[in-house]
N, C-alpha and C positions, 0 to 999 in steps of 0.2 A: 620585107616586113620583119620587126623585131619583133622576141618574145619576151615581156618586161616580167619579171621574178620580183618578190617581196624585197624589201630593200634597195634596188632599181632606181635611177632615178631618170626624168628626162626633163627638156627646157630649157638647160642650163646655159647654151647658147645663145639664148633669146638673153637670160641675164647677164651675160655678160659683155657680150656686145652691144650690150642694148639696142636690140633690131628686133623684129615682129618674130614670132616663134614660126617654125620653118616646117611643122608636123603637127599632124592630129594625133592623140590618144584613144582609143577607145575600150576602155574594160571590157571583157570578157565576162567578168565575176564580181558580184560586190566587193568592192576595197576600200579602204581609208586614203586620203594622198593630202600633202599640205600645198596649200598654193602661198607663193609669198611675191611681193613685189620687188623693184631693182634694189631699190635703199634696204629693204628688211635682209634680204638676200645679203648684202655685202656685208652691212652688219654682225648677222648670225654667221656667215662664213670664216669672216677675217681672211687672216692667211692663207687659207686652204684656195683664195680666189689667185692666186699664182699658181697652184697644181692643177686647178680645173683647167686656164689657159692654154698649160702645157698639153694636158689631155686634150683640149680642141685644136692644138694645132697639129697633134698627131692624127687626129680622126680628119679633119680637113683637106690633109696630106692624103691621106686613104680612100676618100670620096672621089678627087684627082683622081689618084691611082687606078681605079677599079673602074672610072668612069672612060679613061684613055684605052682598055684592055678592048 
């Protein structure tokens, strides 16, 4: 289980691979969060949707990893 912090984000997997989101959220505490769809997503991102890839193919790697141990 993660502990998500202000600033935090999660989904972004589902955005980018465009595949069904793979976890549930549940607040703890009342929060604000933006929800956006694939297109809005790519959009607003630009660029930065090449750092997020690189960041999922390391967490990816790690899932592997920790799942083999």
């Amino acid at each position: 289980m993660l502990n998500y912090k202000p600033g935090d984000y999660f989904g972004e997997r589902a955005l980018l691979k465009n595949e069904p989101r793979a976890a549930n959220v549940i607040a703890k505490t009342n929060c604000k969060v933006v929800s956006l769809d694939r297109h809005s997503f790519k959009r607003l991102m630009g660029p930065i949707d090449t750092v997020m890839r690189r960041n999922l193919d390391i967490y990816e790697h790690f899932c592997v990893t920790t799942t083999q141990s």
